[in-house]
N, C-alpha and C positions, 0 to 999 in steps of 0.2 A: 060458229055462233057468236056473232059479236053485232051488238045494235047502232046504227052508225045513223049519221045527219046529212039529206039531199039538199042541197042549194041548188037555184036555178039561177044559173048568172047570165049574161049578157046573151041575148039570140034563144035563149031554152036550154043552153049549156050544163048541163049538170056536171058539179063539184060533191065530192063528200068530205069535209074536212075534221069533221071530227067522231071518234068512234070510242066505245064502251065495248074493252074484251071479255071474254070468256074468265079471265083468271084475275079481272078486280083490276083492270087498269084503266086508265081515260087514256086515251091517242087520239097527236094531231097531224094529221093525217097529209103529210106537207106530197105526197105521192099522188094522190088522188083531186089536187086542182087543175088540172088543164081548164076548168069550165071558166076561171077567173084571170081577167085582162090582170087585174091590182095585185095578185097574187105570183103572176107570174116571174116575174125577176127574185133572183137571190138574193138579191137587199132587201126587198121586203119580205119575205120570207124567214131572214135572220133578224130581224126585229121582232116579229112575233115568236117567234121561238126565243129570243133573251125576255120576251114581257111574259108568256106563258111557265119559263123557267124560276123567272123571280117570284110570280106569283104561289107556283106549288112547292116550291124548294126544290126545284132543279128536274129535270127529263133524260129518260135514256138513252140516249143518242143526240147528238149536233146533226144529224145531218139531213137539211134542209132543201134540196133541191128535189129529193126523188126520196125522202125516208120518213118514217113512220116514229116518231120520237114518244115516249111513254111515262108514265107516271101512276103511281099504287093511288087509287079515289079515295083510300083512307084517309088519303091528307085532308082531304076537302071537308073532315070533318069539322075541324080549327075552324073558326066562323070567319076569324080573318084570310085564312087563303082560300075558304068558298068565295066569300065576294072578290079578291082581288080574280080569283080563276073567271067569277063570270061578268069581271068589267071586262077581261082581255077576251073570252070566249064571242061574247057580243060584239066589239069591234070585230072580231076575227074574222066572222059569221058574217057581220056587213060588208065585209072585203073580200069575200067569197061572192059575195054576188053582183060585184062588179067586176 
């Protein structure tokens, strides 16, 4: 039971990169882009994961090629790392879909 985001990337490719678990966490779902050219490399992928980390106060795991890194949505209650989570979220999401 966890609610998750489809992106259609380049050709109809669908990406899900971000998901809402069962137990009250947001995950970026760094596993689940093969649909994105922009996403594909470990460099980009370790940028979004240090802009995602600074934004919430850090993620459960580094690991950025094939992992699923997490963080408690309570945080996002602080008004300031809601907006910083949804400038990075947004870019994120536009780089999902290329």
């Amino acid at each position: 039971g966890s609610i998750f985001s489809r992106v259609a990337g380049p050709g109809g490719r669908s990406s899900y990169p971000l998901f809402i678990t069962v137990g009250g966490r947001g995950q970026i779902a760094f596993g689940y882009l093969s649909g994105s050219q922009e996403l594909a490399t470990t460099e980009r992928r370790q940028e979004f994961h240090a802009k995602f980390a600074e934004a919430v106060g850090g993620l459960s795991k580094a690991n950025v090629k094939g992992g699923f890194p997490s963080f408690m949505l309570a945080r996002l209650a602080d008004p300031p790392r809601a907006q910083a989570f949804a400038r990075v979220a947004e870019e994120f999401l536009a780089a999902a879909r290329r």
